[in-house]
N, C-alpha and C positions, 0 to 999 in steps of 0.2 A: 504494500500500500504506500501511499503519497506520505513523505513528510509535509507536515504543518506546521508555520511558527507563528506560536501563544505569544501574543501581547499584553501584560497586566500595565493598565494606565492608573495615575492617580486623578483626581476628580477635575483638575488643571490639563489632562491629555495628554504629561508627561508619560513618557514610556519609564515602569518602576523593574523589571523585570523581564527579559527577554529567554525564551526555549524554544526545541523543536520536541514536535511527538510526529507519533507516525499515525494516519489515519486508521482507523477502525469502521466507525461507519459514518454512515452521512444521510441526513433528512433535509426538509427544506428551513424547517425550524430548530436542527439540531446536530450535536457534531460528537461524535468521543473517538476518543482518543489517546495512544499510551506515550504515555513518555517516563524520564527518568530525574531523578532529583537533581538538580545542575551545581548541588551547595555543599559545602562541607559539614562533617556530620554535625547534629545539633540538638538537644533535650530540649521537647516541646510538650508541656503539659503532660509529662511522664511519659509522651511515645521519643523514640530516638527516631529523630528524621538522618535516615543517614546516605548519602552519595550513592545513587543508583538505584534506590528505592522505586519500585513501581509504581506510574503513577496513572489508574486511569478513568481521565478526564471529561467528563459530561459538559459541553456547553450550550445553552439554548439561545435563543435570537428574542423568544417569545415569556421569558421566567427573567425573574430580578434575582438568578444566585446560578455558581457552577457548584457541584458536586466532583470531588475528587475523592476518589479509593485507593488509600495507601498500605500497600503490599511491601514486604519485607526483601531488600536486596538477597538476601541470601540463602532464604529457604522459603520466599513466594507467600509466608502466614497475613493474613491482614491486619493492620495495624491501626485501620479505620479510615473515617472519612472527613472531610476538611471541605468543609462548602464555605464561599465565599460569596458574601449578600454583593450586589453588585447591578451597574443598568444591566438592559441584556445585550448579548453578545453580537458583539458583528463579525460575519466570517464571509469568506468569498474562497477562491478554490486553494490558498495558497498561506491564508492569515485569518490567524482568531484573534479578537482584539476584546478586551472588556476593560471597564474601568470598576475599580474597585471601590468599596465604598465603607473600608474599615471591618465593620460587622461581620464577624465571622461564628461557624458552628461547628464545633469538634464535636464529631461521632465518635465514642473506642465499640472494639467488638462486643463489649458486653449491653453496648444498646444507650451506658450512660453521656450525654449530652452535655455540653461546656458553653459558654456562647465566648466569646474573645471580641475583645476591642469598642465593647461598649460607651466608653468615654471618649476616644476617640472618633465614633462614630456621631455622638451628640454634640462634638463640636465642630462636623464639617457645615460649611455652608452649603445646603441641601433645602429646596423648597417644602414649603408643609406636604404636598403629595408623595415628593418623589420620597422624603422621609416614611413615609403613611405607607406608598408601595415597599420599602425595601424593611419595615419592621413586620409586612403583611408576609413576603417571601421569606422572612424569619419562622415566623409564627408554620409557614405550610411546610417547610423544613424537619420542624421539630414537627410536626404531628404527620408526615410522613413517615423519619424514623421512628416516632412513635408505634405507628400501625406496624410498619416490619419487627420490631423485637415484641410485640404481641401477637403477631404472628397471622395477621389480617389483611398483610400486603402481601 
């Protein structure tokens, strides 16, 4: 399949974060994709994010967050999932591009749920909506994962 390079913007269009994954599949509204940790190892909320960690990549055009499923460099175990609130994604056949928007949700496998960067979050400059949308794709996140560790998704 196609390499793809992921663009993570800050809310300014600054590029924060540059990678390639290799394509998986493709909709008109949606994109995933694997790629590999581009950073040196690093303790994050008790998972070790470490250099070559599997990483794969959910992005939509149509949803205010990507989903990412972190897989273990070295023996493939998952390690969870890391979604990132955010506008939604623009891709075209060659770049995924999204802007971040602080608000993040750490999944571990056991199903319990972390939110990250909430203070961060309440102080970007963000209209009452777009706020309103990206605490809404908070809220569907966590009762999505909610429904899978209950066992209803």
């Amino acid at each position: 399949m196609k390499d793809i390079t992921v663009r993570k913007l800050d809310l300014q269009g600054n590029e924060t974060w540059r990678y390639s994954g290799r394509l998986l599949e493709r909709a008109p509204q949606y994109l995933r994709l694997e790629a590999h940790f581009n950073r040196p190892d690093m303790p994050f909320h008790g998972i070790l994010l470490a250099r070559g960690d599997r990483f794969v990549e959910e992005f939509y055009s149509d949803r205010w967050y990507n989903i990412f499923e972190i897989h273990d460099r070295d023996d493939d175990r998952l390690k969870g999932w890391y979604c990132n609130i955010c506008f939604p994604a623009e891709f075209d056949h060659e770049t995924v591009s999204y802007v971040d928007l602080a608000l993040d949700l750490l999944v571990y496998p056991d199903g319990k749920q972390l939110i990250l960067d909430i203070d961060e979050f309440n102080n970007l400059a963000l209209s009452p909506e777009d706020r309103a949308r990206s605490l809404d794709a908070l809220q569907a996140l966590q009762d999505d994962f909610t429904l899978k560790f209950d066992g209803r998704l």
